[in-house]
C-alpha positions as CSV (number, residue, x, y, z in Angstrom):
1,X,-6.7,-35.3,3.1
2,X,-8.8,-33.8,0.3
3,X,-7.0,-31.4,-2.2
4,X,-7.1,-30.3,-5.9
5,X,-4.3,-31.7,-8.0
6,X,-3.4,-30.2,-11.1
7,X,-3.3,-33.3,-13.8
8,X,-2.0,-31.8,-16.9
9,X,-3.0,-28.9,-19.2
10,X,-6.7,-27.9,-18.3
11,X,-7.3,-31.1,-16.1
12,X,-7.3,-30.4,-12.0
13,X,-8.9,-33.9,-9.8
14,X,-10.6,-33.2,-6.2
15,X,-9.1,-36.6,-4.7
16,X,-8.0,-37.8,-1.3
17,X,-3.8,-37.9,-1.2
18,X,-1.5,-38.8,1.4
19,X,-1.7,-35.9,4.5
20,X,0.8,-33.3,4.6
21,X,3.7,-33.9,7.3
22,X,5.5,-31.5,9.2
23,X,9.1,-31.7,9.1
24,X,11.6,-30.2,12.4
25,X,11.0,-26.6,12.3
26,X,7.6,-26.6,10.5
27,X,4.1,-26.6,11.6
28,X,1.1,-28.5,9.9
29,X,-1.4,-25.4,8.8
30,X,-5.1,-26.4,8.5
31,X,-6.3,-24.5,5.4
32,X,-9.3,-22.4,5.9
33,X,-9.1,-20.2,2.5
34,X,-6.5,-20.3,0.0
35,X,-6.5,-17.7,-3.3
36,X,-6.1,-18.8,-7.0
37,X,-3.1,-16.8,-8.6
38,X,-2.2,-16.1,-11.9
39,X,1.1,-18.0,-11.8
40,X,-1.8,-21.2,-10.6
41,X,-3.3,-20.1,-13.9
42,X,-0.5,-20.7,-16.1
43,X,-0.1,-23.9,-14.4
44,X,-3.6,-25.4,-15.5
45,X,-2.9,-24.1,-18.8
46,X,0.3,-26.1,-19.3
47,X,2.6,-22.9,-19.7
48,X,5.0,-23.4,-16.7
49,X,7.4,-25.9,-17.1
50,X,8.4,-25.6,-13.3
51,X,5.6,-27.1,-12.2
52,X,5.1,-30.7,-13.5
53,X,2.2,-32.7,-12.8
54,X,0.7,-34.5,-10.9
55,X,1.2,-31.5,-8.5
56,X,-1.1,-29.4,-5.9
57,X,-1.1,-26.2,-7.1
58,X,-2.1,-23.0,-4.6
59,X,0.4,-21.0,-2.7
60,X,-1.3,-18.2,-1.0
61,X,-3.4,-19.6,2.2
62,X,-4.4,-18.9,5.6
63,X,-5.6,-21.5,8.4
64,X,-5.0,-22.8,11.5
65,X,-2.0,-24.2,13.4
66,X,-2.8,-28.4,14.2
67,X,-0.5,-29.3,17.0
68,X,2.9,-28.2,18.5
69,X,3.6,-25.3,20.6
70,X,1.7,-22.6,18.0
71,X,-1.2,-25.0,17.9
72,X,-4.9,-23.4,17.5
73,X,-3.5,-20.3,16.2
74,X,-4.4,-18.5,13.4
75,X,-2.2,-17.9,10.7
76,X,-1.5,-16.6,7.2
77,X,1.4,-18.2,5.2
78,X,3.8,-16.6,3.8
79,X,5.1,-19.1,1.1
80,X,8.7,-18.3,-0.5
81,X,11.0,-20.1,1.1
82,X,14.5,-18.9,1.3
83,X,18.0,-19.6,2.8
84,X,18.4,-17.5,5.4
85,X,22.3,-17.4,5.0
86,X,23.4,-16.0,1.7
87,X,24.2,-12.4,1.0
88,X,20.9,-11.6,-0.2
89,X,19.0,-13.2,2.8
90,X,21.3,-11.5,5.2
91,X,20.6,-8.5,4.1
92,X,16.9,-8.9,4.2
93,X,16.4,-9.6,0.8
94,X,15.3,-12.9,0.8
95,X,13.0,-12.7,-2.4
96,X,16.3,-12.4,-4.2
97,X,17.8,-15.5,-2.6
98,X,19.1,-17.5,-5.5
99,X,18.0,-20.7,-3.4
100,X,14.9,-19.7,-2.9
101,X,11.5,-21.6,-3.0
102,X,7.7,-21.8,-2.8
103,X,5.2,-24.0,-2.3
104,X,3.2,-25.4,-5.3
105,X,7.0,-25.6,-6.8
106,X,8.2,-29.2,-6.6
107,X,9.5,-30.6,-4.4
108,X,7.0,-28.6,-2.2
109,X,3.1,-29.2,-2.1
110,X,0.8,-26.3,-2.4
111,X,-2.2,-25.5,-0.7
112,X,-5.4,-26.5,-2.6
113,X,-5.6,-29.1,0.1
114,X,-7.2,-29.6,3.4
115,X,-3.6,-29.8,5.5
116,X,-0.4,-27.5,4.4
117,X,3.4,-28.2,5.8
118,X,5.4,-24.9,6.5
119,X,8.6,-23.6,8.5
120,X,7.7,-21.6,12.0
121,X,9.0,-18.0,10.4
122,X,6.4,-18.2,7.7
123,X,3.7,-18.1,9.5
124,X,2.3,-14.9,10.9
125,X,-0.4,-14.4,13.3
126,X,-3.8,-13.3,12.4
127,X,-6.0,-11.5,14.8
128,X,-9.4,-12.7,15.6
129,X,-11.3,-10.6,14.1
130,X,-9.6,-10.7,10.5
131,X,-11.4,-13.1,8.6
132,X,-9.4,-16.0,7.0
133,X,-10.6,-15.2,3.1
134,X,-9.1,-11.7,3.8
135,X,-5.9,-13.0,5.7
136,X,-4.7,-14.9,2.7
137,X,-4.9,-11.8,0.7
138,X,-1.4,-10.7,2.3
139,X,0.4,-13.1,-0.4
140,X,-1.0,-11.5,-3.3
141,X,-1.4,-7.8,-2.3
142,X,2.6,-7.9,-0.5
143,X,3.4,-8.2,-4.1
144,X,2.0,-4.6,-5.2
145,X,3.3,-3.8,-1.5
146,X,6.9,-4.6,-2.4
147,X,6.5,-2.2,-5.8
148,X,4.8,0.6,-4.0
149,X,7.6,0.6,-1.9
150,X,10.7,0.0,-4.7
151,X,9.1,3.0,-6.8
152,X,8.8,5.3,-3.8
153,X,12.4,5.1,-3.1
154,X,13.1,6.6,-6.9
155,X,10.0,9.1,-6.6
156,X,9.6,10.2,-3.3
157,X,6.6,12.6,-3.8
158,X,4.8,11.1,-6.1
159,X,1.1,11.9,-6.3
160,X,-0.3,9.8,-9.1
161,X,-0.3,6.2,-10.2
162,X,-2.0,4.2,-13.2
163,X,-1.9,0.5,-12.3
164,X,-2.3,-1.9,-15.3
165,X,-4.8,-4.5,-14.5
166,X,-7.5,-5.0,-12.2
167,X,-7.2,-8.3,-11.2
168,X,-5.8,-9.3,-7.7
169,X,-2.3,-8.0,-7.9
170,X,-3.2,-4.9,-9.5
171,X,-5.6,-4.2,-7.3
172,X,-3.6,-5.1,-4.4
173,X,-0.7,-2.3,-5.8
174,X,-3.6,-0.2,-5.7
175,X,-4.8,-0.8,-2.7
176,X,-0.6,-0.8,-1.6
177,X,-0.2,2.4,-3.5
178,X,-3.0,4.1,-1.7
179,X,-2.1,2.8,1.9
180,X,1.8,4.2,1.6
181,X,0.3,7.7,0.3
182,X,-0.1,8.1,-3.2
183,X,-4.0,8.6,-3.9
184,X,-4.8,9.7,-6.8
185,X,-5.2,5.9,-8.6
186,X,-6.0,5.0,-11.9
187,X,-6.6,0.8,-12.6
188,X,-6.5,0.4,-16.4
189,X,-9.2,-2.8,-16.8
190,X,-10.6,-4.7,-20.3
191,X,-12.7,-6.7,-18.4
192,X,-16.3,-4.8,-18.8
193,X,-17.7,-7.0,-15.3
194,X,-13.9,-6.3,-13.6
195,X,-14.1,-3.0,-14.5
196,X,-17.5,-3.0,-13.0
197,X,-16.8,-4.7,-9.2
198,X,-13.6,-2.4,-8.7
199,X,-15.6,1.0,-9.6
200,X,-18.5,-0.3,-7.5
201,X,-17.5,-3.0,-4.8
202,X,-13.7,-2.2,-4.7
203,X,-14.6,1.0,-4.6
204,X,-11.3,2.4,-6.9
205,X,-11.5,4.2,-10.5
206,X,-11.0,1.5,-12.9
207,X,-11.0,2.5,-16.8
208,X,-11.3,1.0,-20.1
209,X,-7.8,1.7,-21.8
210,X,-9.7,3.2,-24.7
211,X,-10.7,5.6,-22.3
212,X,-7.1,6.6,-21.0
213,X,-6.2,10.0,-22.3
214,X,-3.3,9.6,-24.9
215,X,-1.3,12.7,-23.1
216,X,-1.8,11.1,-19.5
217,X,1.0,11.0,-17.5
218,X,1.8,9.2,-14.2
219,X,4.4,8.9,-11.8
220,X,4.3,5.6,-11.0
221,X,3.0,3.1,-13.9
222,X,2.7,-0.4,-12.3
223,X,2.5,-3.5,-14.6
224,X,0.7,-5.6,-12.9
225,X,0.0,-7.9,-16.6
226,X,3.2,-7.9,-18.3
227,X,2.5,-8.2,-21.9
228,X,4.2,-5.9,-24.5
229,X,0.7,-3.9,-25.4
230,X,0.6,-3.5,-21.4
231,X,4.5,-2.5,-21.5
232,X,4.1,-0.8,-23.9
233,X,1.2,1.8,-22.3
234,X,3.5,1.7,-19.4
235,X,6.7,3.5,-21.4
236,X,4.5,5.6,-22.9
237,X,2.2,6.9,-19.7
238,X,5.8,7.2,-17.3
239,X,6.1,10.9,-17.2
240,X,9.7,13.0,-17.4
241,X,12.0,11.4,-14.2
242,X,8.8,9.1,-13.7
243,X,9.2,4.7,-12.4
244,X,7.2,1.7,-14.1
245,X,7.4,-0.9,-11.4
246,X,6.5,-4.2,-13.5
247,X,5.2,-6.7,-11.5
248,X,3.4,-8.6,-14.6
249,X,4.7,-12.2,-16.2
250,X,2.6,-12.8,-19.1
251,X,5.2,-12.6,-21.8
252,X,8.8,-12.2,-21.5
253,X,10.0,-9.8,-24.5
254,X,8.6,-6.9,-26.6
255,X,6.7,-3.5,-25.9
256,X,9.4,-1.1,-23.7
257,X,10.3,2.5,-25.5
258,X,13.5,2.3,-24.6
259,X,14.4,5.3,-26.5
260,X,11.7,7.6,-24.9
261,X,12.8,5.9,-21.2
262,X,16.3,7.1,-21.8
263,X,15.7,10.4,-23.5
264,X,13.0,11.1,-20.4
265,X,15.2,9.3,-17.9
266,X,12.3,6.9,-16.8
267,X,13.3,4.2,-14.1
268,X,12.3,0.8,-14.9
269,X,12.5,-1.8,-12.3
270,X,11.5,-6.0,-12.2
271,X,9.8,-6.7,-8.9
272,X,9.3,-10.5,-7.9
273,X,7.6,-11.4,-4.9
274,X,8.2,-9.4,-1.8
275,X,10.9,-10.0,1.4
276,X,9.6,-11.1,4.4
277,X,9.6,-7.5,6.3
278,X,7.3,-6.9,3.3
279,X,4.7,-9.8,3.7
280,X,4.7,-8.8,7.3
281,X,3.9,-5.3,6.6
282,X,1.2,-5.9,4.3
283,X,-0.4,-8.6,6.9
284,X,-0.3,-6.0,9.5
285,X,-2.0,-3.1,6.8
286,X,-4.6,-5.9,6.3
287,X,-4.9,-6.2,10.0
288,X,-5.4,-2.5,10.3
289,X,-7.7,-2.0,8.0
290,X,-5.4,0.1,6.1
291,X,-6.3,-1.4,2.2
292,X,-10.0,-1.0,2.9
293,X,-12.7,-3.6,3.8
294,X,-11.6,-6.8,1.6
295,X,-14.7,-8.0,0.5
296,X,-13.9,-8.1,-3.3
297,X,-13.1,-11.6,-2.9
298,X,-15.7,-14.5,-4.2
299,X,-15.3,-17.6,-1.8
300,X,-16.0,-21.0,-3.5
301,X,-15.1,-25.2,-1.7
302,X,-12.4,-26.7,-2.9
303,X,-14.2,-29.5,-4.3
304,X,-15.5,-26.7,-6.8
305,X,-12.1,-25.8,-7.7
306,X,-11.8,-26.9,-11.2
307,X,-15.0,-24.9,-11.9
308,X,-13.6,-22.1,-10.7
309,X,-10.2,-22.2,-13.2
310,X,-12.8,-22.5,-16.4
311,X,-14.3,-19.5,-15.4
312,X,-11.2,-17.2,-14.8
313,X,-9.5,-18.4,-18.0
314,X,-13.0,-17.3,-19.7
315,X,-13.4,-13.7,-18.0
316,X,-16.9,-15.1,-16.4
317,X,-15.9,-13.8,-13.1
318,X,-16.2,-10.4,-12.1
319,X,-14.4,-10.7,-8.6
320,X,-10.5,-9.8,-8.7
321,X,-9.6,-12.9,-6.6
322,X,-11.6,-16.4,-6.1
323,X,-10.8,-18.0,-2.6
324,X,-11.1,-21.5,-2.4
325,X,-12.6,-23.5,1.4
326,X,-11.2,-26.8,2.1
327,X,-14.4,-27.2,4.6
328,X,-16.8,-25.8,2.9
């Protein structure tokens, strides 16, 4: 099979490499579109010390089923991997299984290649009319769908939300954010040509942060970045009783008020990933039509792959997610 293999720092190779196999219990998927992810990012760029290479990269994907009793079916893939017997997995919190695992992590392939191996659980049925570019969306927006749904359960009736970053996750919280009720959404972009396709083709209000109002206040603040400049607009734009839900893992320390989170008793809360009831969910809001149209996404082949990682890392692209084609 053809795939993309991440090299070293900055250096991906479209090769041929030994097929994915199944193993008992999993079905080979026949990619048809898989999305490049931040954490794919910081891969290429040598900054993730869990993922050695040579290595294929490329986690969230959607194809077809290739043999077996599911075969010919359409699928998205939900890719973290967990035990399915611990306390956290029994309880339906498998994101927090301390065993857990996802593809592009050794020793599991990813899916920047033509032929994907993965368990029978993990692989959810996509209607026919759902196109496969939007299907493997349901990786990246669950994410913002898991947040939504943590920072609900500490403000009930919230109305209002900033979201910090435009770019896939934080435009999948807001697209999350809207579909569970809250509205009234403000993305917080740099980017001038991001900031450009969600006003225009993602149809949300993206703005400059120079342009948000010192005195705003939210009552959700999602962190989709994770930086201490972008924590540290998140502490201060939490109002009184307020929840930043901080999905972002671009540096690790630095930027919180603490001081004004006690004294205003804001709720501050880590979200990784998403549990499987959660991927589920967000497949079937997708499938709905429930976070809007899903045409935001800029489709490129595989082979074109290495292109494509040159021009996130330089802001050249104004589209919030790039979805590679194996086929194409």
């Amino acid at each position: 099979m053809k795939a993309l293999v991440y090299d070293g720092p900055e250096a991906l190779g479209f090769r041929e490499v030994p097929d994915a196999e199944a193993a008992p219990g999993q079905h080979l998927v026949k990619v048809m579109s898989v999305g490049i992810c931040g954490s794919d990012m910081h891969a290429y760029l040598g900054h993730d010390a869990r993922r050695p290479a040579p290595l294929i990269l490329g986690h969230e994907a959607a194809g077809v089923i290739i043999g077996g009793p599911r075969a010919g079916e359409r699928v998205t893939v939900n890719p973290l991997v967990s035990c399915g017997t611990c306390a956290a997995c029994t309880a339906g919190t498998g994101n927090l299984c301390a065993d857990r695992m996802i593809i592009s992590l050794p020793p599991r392939e990813g899916a920047f290649a033509q032929l994907v191996a993965m368990r029978d659980e993990n692989l959810v049925t996509v209607p026919d009319h759902v196109s496969y570019d939007a299907a493997c969306l349901a990786e990246p927006i669950a994410c913002g769908w898991h947040a939504v749904r943590l920072a609900k359960r500490v403000v009930p009736d919230a109305a209002h939300a900033l979201v910090i970053g435009g770019g896939a996750i934080g435009l999948g919280a807001a697209l999350s954010l809207s579909a569970q009720g809250i509205t009234d959404v403000t993305i917080l972009e740099p980017n001038d040509l991001r900031r450009t396709a969600l006003n225009g083709l993602c149809q949300q209000r993206a703005i400059s942060p120079d342009d948000l109002p010192a005195d705003a206040l939210f009552d959700v603040v999602i962190d989709a970045v994770g930086f201490a400049a972008t924590r540290a607009t998140a502490s201060a734009h939490a109002r009184p009783g307020g929840v930043i839900a901080h999905i972002g893992l671009g540096e690790a320390t630095g930027g919180l008020d603490v001081r004004r989170m006690t004294l205003q008793e804001i709720t501050f809360i880590g979200t990784y990933t998403y549990t499987a009831q959660d991927f589920r969910d967000t497949a079937q809001a997708i499938f709905d039509s429930r976070l809007g149209p899903l045409n935001w996404t800029e489709a490129r082949p595989l082979s074109d792959g290495a292109q494509a990682f040159v021009d996130i890392r330089s802001g050249k692209t104004a589209a919030p997610k790039i979805v590679l084609r194996p086929f194409d």
